[in-house]
C-alpha positions in Angstrom: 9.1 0.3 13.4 11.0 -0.4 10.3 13.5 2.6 8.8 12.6 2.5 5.1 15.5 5.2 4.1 18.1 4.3 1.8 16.3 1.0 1.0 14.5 0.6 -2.3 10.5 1.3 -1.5 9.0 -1.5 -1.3 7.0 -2.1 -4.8 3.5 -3.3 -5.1 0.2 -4.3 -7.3 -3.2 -3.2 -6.4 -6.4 -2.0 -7.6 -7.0 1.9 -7.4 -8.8 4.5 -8.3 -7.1 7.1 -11.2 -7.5 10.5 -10.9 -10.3 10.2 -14.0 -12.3 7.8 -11.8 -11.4 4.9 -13.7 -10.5 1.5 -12.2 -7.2 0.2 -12.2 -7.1 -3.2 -11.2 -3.3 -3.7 -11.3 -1.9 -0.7 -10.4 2.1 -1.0 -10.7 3.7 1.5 -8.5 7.3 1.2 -9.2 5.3 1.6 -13.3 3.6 4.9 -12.1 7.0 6.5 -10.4 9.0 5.3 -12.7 11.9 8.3 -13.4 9.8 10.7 -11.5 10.3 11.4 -7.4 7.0 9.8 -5.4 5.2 10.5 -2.8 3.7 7.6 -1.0 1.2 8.4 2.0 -0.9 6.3 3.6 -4.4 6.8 6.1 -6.3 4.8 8.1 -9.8 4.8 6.4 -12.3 6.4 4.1 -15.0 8.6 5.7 -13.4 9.6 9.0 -12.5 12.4 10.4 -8.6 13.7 10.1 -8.3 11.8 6.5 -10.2 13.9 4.5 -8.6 17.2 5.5 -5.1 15.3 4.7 -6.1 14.3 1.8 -8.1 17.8 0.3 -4.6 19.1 1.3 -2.2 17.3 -0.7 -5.0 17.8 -3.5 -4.8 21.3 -3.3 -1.1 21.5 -3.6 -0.7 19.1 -6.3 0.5 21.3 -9.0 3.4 22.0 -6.9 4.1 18.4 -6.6 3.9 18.0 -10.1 6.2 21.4 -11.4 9.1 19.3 -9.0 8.2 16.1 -10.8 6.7 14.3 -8.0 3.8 12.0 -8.1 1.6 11.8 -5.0 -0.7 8.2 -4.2 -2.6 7.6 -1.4 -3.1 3.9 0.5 -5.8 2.7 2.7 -6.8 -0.5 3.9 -10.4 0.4 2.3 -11.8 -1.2 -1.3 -11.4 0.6 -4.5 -14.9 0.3 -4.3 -15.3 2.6 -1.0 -12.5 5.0 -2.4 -14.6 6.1 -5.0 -17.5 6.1 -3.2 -15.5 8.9 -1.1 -14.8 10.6 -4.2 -18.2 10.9 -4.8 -19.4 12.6 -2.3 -19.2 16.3 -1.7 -16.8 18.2 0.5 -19.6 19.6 2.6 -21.2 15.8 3.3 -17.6 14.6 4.4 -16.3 13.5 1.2 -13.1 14.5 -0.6 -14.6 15.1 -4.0 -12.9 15.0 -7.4 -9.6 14.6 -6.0 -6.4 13.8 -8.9 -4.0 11.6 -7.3 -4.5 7.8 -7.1 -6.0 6.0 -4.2 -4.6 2.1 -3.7 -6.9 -0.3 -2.1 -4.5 -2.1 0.2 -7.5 -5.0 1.5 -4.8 -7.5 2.1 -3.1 -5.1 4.4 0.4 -6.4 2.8 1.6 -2.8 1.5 1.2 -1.1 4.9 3.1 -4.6 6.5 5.4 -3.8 3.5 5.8 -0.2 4.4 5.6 -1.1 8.1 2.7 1.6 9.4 0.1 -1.4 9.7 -1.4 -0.7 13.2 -2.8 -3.4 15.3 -3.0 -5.3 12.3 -6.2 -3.0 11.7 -5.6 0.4 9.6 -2.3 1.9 8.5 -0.6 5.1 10.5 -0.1 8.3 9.0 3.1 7.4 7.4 4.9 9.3 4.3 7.6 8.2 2.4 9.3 10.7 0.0 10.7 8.5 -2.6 13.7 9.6 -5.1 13.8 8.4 -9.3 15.7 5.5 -8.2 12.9 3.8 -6.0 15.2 5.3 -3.0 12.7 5.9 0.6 14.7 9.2 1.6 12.3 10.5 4.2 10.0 9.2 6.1 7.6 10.1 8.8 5.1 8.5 10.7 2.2 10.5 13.0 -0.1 8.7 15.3 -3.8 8.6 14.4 -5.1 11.4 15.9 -2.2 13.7 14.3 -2.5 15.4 10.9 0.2 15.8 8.3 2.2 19.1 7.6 1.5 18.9 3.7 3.6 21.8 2.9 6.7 20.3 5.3 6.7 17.3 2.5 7.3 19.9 -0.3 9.8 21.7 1.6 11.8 17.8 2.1 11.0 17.3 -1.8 12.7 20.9 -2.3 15.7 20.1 0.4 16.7 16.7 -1.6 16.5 18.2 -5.0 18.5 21.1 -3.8 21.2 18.4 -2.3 20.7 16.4 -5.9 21.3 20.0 -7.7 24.2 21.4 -5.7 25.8 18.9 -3.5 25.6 20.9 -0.9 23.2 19.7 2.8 20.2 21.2 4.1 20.9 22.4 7.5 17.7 23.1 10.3 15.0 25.4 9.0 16.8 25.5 5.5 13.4 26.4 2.8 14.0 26.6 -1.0 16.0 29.7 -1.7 17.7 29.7 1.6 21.4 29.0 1.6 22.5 25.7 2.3 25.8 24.2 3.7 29.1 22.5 2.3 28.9 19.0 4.4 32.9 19.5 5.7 34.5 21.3 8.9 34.7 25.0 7.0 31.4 24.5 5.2 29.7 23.9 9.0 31.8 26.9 10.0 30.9 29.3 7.5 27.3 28.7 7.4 27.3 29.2 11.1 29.2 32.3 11.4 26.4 34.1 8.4 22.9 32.2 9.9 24.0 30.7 13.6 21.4 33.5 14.9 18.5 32.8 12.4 18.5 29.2 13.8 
């Protein structure tokens, strides 16, 4: 398994569906992100079972994605075509509905090679890169099939590398916006362990 962070994400071109419904045929995502943090997730297929609830999720919360200045696109190895078929079809009939991110048809399988969450050169992992406004991967995580995503545990790693963009200053275990975080030498490590070690 390839470690994607501190190496630019890798860009790509591919059809997907806009959050209007539309059709874009040559989606450009390094385009898209440009100047704004990205979140890049991909699933292993339309109308199954764990990928709906994912993806509902990260709709729901994409306001709070947006007031940090993050984009959010989805990937699967399914057709545009099939994508917006999903979209079309109502929660309660296992669809996803109107969702309002963009969904990338990956049929040639190269992004998720690209991205290196391609399993058994079938359907892609549950992998997540968070992506800075230089094209930086600065997280990443990859979960199994069977195992859903923590959607508000990407906000919180969106929050922790703004914070260390905004104040130079580390985000140490269970660290949440608003919390304090830590001055990365021997008496920052000190301090912030004498005021929280108990809280850890």
């Amino acid at each position: 398994m390839a470690v994607l962070v501190g190496k630019k994400a890798p860009d790509f071109v591919a059809p997907a569906v806009m959050p209007d419904n539309s059709i874009n045929e040559k989606f450009h995502f390094s385009h898209h992100i440009k100047g704004k943090y990205a979140v890049l997730f991909f699933y292993p297929l339309d109308f199954t079972f764990v990928c709906p609830s994912e993806i509902i999720a990260f709709n729901h919360r994409l306001s709070e994605f947006h007031a940090r200045k993050t984009e959010v696109i989805s990937c699967s190895v399914d057709s545009h075509f099939t994508h917006l078929a999903w979209k079309n079809t109502p929660e309660n009939k296992g669809g996803i509905g109107n969702i309002q991110l963009p969904m990338v048809a990956d049929l040639t399988k190269q992004i998720a090679r690209d991205y290196d969450v391609l399993f058994d050169e079938s359907v892609a992992l549950r992998g997540s890169f968070l992506i800075d406004r230089d094209g930086v991967v600065r997280h990443q995580v990859i979960n199994d099939l069977p195992l859903g995503r923590n959607i508000d545990e990407m906000i919180r790693m969106v929050d922790a590398l703004q914070f260390f963009e905004e104040h130079g200053e580390v985000c140490p275990a269970q660290w949440e916006k608003g919390k304090s975080g830590m001055k990365a030498d021997p008496a920052g490590v000190a301090a912030y362990l004498a005021e929280h070690a108990k809280e850890l």
